[in-house]
N, C-alpha and C positions, 0 to 999 in steps of 0.2 A: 234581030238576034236569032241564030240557028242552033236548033239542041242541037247536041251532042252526045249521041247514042250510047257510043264506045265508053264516055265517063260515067261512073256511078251519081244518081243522083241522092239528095240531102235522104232520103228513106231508108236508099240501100246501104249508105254509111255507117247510119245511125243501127240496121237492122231492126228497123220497123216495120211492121206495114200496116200502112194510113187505113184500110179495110177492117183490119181487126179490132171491130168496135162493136158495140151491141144496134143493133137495128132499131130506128125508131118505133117506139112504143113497144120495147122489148119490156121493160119495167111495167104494162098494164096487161102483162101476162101469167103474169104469177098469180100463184095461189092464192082467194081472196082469204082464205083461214091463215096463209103466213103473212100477218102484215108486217108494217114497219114498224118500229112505237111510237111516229111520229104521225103515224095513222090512224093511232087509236085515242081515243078523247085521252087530254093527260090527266095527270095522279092532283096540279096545280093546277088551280084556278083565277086566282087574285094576287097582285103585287107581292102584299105583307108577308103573305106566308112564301111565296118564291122568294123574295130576299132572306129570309129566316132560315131555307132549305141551304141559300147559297150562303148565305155566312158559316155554316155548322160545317158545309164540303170546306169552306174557304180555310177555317181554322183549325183542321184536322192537324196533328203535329208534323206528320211525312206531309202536307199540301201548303201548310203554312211556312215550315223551311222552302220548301222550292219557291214559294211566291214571295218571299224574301230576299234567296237566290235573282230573281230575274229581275227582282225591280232593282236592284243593287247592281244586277249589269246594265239597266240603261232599258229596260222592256218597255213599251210607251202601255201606259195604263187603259189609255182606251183597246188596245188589239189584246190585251190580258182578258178584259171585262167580254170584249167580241167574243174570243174563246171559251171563256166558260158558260155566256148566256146559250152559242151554240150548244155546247155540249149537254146541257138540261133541256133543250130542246130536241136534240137528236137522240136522244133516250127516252123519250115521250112524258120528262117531269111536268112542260109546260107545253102551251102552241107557239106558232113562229109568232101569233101577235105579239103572247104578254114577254116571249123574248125580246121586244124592242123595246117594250115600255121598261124591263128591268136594265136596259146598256145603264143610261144615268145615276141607279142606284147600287149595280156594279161597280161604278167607276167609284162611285163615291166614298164606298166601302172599303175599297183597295187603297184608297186615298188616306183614307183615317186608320186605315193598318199601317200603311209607309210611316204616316206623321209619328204613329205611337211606338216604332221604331227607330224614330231618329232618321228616314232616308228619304231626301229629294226625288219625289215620284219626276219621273219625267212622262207631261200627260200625253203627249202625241210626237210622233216622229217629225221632225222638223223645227218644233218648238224653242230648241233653240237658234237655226237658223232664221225664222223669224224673228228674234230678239238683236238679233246681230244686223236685219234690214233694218232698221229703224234709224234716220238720219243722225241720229248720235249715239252714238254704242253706250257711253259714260251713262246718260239719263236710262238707255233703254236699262242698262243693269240696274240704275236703281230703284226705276221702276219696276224692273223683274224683282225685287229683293224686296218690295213693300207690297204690291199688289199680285205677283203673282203666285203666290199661296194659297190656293184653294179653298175659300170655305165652307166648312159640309153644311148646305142646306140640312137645314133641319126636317125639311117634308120629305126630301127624296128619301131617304135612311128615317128608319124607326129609332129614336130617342133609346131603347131597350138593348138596342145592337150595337149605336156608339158609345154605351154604356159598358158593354162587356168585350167589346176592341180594347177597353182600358184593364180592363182584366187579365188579357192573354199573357202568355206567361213571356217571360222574358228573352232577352237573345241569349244571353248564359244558360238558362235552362235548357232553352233549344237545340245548343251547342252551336249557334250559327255564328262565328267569328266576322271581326272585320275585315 
């Protein structure tokens, strides 16, 4: 296959250019006094109290309508819970470890909001296409409609927090219509 000079290629199309990037190890150049807060030891240290941080961001009124909003379009609750574990990490609440240990008690959380609002969390993307492989569709749905309702462990989630998910206040109050 012979280039072809005369044609623009996929860079000049787009007006990009591939070069305009930061050079490796441009980021261990900086200022050691400007860190990142993802540099700096975090504010959290342990689970209990990072899930207690995140349920209070979770059920704020403008946070709890929009997390309403998305799971009611279809948002998979695992890439919800990814998103916000990230973001408590990327503002230096937590480290990237106790970020992975909170994904499950994220999810669980979001879960036991959906329930106490009436809305079929849908937990991962594809979920129901895997319902639909199953050599008979008929059983897979009724096995989807007995077993696959989620139930909150009781260890991952503090008993204190699925207590006051029963609290929140309602869709009417919230103004969030169906």
């Amino acid at each position: 296959m012979e280039l072809d000079k005369a044609k623009p290629n996929k860079f000049e199309e787009t007006g990009r250019n591939p070069f305009n990037a930061p050079i490796p190890g441009e980021s261990l150049t900086q200022n050691p006094d400007q860190k990142f807060p993802w540099e700096q030891p975090p504010e959290i240290n342990d689970v209990d109290t990072a899930i207690k941080e995140v349920f209070i961001n979770l059920t704020e009124r403008d946070t709890l309508i929009e997390l309403l909003n998305i799971l009611n379009n279809g948002q998979p609750v695992d890439e919800i819970a990814q998103i916000v574990a990230y973001r408590g990490m990327s503002v230096g609440k937590y480290n990237s470890d106790l970020m992975l240990l909170l994904l499950e008690p994220i999810m669980y959380l979001i879960i036991a909001i959906a329930e106490e609002y009436e809305i079929e969390p849908v937990i991962y993307e594809g979920m129901d296409k895997d319902i639909a492989d199953e050599e008979d569709t008929d059983t897979a749905i009724q096995k989807n409609k007995i077993e696959e309702k989620p139930m909150i462990k009781k260890d991952s989630v503090p008993s204190s927090l699925l207590a006051r998910v029963k609290e929140l206040p309602s869709k009417e109050e919230l103004g969030v219509g169906e």
